[in-house]
N, C-alpha and C positions, 0 to 999 in steps of 0.2 A: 730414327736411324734407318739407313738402307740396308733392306736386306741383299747380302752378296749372291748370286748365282747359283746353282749348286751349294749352300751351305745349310747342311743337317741330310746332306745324303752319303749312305754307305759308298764303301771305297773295296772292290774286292781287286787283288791283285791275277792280274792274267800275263800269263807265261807264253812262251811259243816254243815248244819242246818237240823235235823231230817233225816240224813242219804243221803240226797242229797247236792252235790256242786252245788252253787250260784255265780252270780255275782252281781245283783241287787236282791233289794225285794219289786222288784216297782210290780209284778203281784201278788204275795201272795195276800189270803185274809184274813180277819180280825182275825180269828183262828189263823193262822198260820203268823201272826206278833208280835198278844200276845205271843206266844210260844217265838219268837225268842227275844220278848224285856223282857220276864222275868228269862229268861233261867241264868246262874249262868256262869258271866266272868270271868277267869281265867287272871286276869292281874295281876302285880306286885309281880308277884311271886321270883323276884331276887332280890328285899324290904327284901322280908319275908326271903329267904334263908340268905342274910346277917347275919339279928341280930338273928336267927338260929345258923349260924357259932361263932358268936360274944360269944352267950352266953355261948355257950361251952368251949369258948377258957378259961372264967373264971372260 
């Protein structure tokens, strides 16, 4: 069996929060946590394209 590329290496998630790349936001201070938990998520944006497409098609 081939072994696939990258497979059995960790995966850490990195952010780009007020113009810097993060990996934790365990040193941030208080300022700069509210920023980051009020800041405006971009998720489900392929929800929204759907019935976008959807509605058009009628």
């Amino acid at each position: 069996m081939e072994k696939i590329v990258g497979e059995g290496q960790g995966f850490d998630r990195i952010r780009r929060i007020t113009g810097y790349l993060v990996g934790t936001t365990d040193r941030f201070n208080n300022g700069k946590r509210a920023e980051e938990r009020d800041r405006v998520k971009h998720s489900g944006i392929k929800e929204i394209m759907k019935k976008e497409v959807s509605k058009d098609e009628n």
